[in-house]
SEBA-845000 format. One record per residue: residue in three letters; x, y, z of N, C-alpha, C, O in turn. Coordinates in steps of 0.2 Angstrom, whole numbers, padded with zeros to 4 digits, always signed. Layout:
// SEBA-845000
ALAXYZXYZXYZXYZ ...
***
This chain:
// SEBA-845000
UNK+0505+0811+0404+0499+0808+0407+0496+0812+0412+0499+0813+0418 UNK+0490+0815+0411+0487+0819+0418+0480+0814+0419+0476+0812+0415 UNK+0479+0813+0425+0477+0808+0429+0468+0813+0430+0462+0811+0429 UNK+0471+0819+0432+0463+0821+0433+0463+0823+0442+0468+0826+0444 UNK+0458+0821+0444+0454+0822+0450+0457+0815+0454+0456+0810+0451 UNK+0461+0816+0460+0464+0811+0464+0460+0808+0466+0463+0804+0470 UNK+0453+0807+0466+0449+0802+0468+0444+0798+0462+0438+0796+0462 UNK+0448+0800+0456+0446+0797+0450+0439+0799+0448+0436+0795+0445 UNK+0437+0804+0449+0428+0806+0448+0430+0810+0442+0435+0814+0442 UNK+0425+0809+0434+0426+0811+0429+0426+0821+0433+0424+0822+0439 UNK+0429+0824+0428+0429+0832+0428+0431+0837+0425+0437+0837+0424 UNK+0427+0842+0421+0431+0847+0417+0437+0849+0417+0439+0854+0413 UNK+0440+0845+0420+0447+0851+0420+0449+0855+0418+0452+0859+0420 UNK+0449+0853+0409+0452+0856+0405+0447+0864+0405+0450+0869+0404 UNK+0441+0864+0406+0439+0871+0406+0441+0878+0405+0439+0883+0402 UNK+0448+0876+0412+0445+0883+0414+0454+0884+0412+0457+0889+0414 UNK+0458+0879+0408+0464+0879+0403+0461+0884+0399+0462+0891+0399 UNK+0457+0881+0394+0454+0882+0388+0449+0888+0387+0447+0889+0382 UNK+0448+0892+0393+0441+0899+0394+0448+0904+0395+0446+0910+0395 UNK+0456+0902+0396+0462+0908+0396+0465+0906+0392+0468+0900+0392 UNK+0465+0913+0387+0470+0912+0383+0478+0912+0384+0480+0910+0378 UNK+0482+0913+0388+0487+0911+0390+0488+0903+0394+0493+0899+0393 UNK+0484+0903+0396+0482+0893+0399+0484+0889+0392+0489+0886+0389 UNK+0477+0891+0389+0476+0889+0383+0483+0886+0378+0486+0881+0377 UNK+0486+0893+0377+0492+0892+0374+0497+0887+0377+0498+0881+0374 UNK+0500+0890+0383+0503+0885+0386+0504+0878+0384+0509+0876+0381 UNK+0494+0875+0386+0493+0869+0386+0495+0866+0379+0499+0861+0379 UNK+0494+0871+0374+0497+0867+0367+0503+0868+0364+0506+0866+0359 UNK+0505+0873+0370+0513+0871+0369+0515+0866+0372+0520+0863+0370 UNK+0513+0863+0377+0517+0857+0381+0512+0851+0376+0512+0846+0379 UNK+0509+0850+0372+0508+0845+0366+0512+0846+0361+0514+0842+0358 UNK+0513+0851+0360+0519+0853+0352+0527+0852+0356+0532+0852+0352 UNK+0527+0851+0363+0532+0849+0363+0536+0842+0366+0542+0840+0365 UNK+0530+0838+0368+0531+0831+0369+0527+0828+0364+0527+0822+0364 UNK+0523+0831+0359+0521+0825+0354+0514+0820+0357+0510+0816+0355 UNK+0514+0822+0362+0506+0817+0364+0507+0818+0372+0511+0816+0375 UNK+0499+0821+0373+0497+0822+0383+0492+0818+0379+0490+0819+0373 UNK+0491+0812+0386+0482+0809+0389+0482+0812+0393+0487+0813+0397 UNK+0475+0815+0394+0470+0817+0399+0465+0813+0401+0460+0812+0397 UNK+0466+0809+0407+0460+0804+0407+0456+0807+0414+0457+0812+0418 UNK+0448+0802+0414+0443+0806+0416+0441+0812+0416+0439+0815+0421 UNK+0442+0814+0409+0441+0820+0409+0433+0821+0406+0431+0817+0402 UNK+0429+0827+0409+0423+0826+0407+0422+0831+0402+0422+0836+0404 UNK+0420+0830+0396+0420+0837+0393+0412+0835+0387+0410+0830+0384 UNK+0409+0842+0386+0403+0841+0381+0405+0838+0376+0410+0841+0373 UNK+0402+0833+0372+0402+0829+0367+0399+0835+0359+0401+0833+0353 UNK+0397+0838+0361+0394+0842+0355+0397+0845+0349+0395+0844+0344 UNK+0403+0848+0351+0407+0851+0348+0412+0846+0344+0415+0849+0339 UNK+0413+0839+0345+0417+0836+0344+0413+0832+0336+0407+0833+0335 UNK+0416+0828+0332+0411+0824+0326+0417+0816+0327+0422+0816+0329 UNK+0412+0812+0324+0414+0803+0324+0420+0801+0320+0421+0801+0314 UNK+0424+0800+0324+0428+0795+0319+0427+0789+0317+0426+0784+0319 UNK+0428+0791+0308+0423+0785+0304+0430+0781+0303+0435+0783+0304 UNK+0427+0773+0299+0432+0770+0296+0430+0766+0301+0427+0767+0306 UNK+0432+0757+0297+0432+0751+0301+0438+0745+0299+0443+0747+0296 UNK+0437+0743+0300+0441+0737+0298+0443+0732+0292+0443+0726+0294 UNK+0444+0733+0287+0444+0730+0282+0446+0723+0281+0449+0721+0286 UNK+0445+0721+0277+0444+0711+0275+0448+0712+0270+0454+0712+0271 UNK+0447+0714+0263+0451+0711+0256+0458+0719+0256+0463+0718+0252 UNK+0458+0725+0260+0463+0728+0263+0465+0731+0267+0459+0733+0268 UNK+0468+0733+0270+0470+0739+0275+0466+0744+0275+0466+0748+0270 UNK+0461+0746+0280+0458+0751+0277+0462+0762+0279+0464+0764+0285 UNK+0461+0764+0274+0467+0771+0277+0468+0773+0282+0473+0776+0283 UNK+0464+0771+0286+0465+0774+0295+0471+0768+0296+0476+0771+0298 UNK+0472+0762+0297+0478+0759+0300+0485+0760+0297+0490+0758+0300 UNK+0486+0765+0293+0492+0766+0291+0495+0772+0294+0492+0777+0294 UNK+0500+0772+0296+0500+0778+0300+0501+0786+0296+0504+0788+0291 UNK+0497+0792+0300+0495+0796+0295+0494+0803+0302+0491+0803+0307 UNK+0497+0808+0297+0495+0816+0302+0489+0816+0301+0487+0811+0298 UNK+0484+0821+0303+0476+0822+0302+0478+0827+0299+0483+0830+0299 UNK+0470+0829+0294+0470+0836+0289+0474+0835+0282+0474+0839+0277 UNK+0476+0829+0282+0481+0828+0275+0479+0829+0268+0482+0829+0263 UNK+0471+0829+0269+0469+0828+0263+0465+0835+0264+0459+0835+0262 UNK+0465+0841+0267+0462+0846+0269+0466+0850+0267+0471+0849+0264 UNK+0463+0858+0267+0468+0865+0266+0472+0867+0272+0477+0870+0273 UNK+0467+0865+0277+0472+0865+0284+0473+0860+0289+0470+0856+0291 UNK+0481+0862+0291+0483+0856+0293+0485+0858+0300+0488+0863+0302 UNK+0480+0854+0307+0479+0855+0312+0483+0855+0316+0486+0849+0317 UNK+0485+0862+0319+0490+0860+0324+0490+0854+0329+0495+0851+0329 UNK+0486+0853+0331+0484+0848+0337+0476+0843+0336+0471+0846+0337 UNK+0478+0838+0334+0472+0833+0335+0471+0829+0341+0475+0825+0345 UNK+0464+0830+0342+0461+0829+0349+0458+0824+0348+0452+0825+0346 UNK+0459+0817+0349+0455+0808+0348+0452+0808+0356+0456+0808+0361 UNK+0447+0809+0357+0441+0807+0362+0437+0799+0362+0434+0797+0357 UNK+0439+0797+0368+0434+0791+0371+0429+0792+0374+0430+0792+0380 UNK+0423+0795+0372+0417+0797+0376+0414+0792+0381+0416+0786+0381 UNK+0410+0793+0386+0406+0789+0390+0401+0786+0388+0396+0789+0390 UNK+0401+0780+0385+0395+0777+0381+0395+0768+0384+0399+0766+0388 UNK+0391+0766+0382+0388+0759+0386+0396+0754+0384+0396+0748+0386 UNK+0401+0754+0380+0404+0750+0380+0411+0754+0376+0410+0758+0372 UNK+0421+0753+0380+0425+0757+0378+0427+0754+0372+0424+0749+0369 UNK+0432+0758+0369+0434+0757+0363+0440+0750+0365+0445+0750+0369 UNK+0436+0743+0360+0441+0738+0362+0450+0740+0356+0456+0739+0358 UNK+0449+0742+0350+0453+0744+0344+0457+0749+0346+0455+0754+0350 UNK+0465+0748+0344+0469+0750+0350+0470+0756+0344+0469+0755+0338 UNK+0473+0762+0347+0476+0769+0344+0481+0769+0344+0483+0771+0350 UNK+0486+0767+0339+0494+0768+0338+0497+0773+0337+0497+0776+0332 UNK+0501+0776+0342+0504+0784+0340+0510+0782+0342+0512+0779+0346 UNK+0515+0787+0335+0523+0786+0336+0525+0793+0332+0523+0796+0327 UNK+0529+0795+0335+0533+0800+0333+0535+0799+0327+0537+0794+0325 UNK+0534+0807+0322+0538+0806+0316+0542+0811+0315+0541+0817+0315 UNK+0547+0809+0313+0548+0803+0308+0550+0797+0308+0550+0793+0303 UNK+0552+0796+0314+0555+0791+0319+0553+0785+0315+0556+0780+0312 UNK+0544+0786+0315+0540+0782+0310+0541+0776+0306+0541+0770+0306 UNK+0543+0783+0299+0546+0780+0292+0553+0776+0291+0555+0773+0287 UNK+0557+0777+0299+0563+0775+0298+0563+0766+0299+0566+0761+0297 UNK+0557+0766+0306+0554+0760+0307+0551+0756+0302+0551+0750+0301 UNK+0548+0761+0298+0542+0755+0294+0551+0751+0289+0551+0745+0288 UNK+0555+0756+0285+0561+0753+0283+0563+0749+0286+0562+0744+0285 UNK+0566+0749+0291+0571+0744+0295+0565+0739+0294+0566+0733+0294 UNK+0559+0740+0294+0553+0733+0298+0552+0729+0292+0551+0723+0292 UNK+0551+0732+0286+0550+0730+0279+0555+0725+0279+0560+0727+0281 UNK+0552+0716+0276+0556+0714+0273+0558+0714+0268+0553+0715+0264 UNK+0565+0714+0264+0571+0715+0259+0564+0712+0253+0561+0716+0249 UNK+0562+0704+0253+0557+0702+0249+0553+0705+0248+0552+0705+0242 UNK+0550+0708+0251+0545+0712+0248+0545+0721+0247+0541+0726+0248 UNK+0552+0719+0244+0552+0728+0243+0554+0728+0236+0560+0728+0235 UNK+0551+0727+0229+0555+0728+0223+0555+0735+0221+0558+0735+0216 UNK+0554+0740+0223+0555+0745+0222+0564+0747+0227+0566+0747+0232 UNK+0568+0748+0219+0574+0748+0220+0578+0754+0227+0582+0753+0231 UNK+0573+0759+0226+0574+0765+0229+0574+0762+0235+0579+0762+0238 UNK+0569+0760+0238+0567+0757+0244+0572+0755+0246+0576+0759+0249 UNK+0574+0749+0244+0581+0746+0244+0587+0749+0247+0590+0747+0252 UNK+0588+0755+0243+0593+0760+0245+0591+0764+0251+0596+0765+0254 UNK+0587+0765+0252+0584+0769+0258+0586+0764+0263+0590+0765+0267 UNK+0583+0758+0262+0585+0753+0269+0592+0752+0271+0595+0752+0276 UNK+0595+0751+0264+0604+0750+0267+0606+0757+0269+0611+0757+0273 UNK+0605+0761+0267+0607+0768+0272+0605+0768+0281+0608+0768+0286 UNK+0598+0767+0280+0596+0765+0286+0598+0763+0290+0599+0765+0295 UNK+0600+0756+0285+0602+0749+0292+0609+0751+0295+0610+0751+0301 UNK+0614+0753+0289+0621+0757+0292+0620+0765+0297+0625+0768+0299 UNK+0614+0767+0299+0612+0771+0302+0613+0778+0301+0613+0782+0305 UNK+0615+0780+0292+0617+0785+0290+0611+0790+0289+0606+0787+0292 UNK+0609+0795+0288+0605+0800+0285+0603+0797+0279+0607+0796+0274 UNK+0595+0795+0279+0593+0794+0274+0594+0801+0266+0596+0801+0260 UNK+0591+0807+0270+0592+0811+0266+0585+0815+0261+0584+0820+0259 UNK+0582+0810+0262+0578+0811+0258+0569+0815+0262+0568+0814+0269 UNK+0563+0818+0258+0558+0820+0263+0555+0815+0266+0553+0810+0262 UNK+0554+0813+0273+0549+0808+0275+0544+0807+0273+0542+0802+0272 UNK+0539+0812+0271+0534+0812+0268+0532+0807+0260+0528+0804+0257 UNK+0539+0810+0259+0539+0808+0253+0542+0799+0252+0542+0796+0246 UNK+0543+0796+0258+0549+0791+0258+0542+0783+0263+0541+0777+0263 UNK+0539+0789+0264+0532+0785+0267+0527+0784+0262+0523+0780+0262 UNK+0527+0790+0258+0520+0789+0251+0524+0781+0248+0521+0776+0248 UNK+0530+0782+0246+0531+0772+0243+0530+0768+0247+0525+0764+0246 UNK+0533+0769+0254+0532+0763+0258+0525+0761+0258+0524+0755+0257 UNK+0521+0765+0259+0515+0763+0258+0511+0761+0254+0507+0758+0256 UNK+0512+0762+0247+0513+0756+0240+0512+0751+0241+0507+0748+0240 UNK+0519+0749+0243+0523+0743+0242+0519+0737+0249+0516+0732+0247 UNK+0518+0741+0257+0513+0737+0259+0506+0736+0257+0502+0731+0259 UNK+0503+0741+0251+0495+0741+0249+0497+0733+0245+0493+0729+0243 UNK+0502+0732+0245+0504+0726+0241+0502+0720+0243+0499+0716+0239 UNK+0503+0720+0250+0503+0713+0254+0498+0711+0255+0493+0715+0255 UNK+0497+0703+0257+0490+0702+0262+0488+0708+0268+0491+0713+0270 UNK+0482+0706+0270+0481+0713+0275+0482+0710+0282+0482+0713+0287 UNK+0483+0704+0281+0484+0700+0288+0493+0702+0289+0495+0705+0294 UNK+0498+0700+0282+0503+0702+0282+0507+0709+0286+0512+0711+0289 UNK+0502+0714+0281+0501+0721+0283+0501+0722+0289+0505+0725+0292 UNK+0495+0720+0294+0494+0723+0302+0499+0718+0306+0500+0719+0312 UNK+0503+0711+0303+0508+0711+0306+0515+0715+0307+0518+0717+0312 UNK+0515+0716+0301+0522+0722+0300+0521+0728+0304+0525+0731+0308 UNK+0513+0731+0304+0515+0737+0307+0515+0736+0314+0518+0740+0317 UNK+0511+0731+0317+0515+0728+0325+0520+0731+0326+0522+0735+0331 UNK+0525+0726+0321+0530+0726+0323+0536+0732+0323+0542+0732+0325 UNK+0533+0737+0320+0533+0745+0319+0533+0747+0325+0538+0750+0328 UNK+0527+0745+0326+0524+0750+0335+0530+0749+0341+0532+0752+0346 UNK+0531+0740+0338+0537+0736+0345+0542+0741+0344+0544+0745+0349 UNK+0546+0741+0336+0551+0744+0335+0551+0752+0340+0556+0755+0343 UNK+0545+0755+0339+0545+0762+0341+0543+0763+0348+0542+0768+0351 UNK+0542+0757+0350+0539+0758+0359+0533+0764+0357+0533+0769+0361 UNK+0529+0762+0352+0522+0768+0352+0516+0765+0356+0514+0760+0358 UNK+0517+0772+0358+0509+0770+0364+0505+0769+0359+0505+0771+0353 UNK+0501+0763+0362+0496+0761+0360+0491+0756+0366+0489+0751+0365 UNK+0490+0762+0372+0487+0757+0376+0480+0758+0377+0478+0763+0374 UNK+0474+0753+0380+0470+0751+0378+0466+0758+0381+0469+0761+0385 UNK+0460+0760+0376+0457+0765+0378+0451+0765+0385+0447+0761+0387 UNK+0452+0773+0389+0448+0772+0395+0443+0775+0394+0444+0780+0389 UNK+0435+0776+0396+0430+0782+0394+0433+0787+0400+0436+0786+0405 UNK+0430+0792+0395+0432+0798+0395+0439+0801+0395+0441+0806+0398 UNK+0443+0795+0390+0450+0799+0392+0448+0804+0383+0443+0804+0379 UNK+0455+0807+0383+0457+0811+0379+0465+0811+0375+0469+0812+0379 UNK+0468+0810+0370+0473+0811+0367+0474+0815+0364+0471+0815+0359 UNK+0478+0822+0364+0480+0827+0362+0487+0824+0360+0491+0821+0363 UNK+0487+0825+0352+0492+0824+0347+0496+0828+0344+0493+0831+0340 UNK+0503+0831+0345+0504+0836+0340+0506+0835+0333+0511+0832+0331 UNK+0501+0837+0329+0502+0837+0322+0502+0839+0317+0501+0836+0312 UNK+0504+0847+0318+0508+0851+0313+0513+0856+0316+0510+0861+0317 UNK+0519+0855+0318+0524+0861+0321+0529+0859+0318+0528+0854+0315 UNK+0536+0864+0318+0541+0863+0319+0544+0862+0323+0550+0865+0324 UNK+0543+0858+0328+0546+0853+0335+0546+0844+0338+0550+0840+0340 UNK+0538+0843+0338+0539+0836+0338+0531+0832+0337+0527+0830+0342 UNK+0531+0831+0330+0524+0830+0329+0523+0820+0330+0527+0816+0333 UNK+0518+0818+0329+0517+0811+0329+0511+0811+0324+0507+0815+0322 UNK+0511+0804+0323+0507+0802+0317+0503+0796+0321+0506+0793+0325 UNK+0497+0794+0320+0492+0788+0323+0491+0786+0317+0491+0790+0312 UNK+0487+0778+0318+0485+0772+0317+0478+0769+0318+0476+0770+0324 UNK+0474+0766+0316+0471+0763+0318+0473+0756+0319+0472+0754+0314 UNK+0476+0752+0324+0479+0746+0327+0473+0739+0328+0469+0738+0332 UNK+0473+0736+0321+0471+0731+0321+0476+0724+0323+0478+0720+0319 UNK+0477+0724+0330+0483+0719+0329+0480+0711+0329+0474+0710+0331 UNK+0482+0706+0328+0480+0702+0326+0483+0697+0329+0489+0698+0330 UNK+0478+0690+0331+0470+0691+0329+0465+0694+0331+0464+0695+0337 UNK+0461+0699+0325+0456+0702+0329+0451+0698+0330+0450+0693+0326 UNK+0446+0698+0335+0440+0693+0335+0435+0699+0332+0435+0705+0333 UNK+0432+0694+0327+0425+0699+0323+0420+0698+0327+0419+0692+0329 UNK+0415+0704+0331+0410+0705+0333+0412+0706+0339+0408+0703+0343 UNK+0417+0709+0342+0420+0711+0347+0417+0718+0350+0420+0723+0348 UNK+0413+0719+0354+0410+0725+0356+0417+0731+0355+0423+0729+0358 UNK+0416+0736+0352+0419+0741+0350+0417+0748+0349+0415+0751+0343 UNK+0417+0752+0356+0413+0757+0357+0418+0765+0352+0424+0765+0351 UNK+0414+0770+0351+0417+0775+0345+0421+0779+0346+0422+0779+0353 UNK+0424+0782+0344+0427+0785+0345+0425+0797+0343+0421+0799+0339 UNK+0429+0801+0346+0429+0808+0343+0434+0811+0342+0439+0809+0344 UNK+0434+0816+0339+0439+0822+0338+0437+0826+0335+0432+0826+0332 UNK+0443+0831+0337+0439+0839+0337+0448+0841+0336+0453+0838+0337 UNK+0448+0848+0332+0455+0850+0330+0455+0857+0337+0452+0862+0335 UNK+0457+0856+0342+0456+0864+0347+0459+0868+0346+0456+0873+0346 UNK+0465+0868+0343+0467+0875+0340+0464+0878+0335+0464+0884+0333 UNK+0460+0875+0332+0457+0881+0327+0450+0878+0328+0446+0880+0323 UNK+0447+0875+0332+0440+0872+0333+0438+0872+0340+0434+0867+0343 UNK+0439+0878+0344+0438+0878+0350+0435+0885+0350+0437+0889+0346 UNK+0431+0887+0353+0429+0896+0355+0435+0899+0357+0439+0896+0360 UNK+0434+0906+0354+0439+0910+0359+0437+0910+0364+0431+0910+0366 UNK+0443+0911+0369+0442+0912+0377+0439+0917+0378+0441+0923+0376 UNK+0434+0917+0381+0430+0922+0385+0435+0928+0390+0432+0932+0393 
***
């Protein structure tokens, strides 16, 4: 967590990381290796960044609340995803659920009840689990079912479960501030995290709900001057 300016006044800081290219690095080295820096009060140009779509769904879970890396459906898979709370007339009330993966998948198993997993595999994955043995198998590949089997559920059932995910996982998920910044790692070989959009429930409909940005900086930033 970096706080900023000791008298709390929004400020570029990140600037003059991001105009050296050794800063620069650095900086995404220390996100590649803790999995998730907040940067709050940070002031940075809105331009370069584009909207995070997607809302809330009624009849299912809409894809943003399941937990997921960014770029997944892309050719490139971004080192470092950068979620921005701009300065705008009201903050983001929709909380952002981030947890380490694979840590993840091993939660959503332990969290799934027994009832509703007819997928026999499933099954066997969780009682390895629950005995705290090596699953064995790719996470990636062990979260494409899990994710099935909740497209299954009610959506009210569904944003309970993954609650109870986030409890299991102690994922941050705390409330958004304007102008803060989330730097995510989510493509290395060391320690990436996966986010949500966190409809925890009850949600009230018509709840002032300000937007959200992101921008990929490793590969969506200028070269340093």
């Amino acid at each position: 967590m970096i706080d900023g300016p000791a008298d709390g006044t929004p400020s570029n800081y990140l600037d003059a990381v991001f105009d050296d290219a050794s800063a620069r690095e650095a900086f995404f080295a220390l996100v590649d290796t803790h999995g998730l820096v907040v940067c709050k009060n940070l002031d940075l140009d809105p331009e370069p960044y584009r909207f995070v779509g997607g809302s809330r769904g009624h009849g299912k879970l809409s894809q943003g609340e399941y937990f997921h890396h960014d770029g997944c459906s892309t050719p490139i898979k971004p080192r470092i995803n950068e979620i921005r709370c701009p300065d705008q007339r009201v903050v983001r009330t929709m909380l952002t659920s981030i947890a380490p993966f694979p840590d993840v998948v091993t939660a959503m198993l332990l969290e799934l009840p027994t009832f509703w997993m007819r997928d026999e595999r499933l099954r066997g994955w969780r009682e390895r689990a629950q005995a705290g043995e090596l699953v064995g198998e790719d996470p990636k590949v062990m979260q494409g079912r899990l994710n099935r089997a909740i497209r299954a559920l009610e959506p009210e059932d569904a944003r309970g479960f993954f609650m109870a995910v986030d409890e299991r996982l102690e994922a941050y998920a705390e409330p958004w501030s304007l102008r803060e910044s989330r730097f995510m790692a989510n493509d290395n070989p060391t320690a990436t995290v996966q986010h949500r959009r966190a409809c925890y429930v009850p949600w009230e409909p018509g709840t002032p709900n300000g937007h959200l940005l992101k921008r990929w900086p490793a590969e969506e930033l200028p070269p340093p001057r």
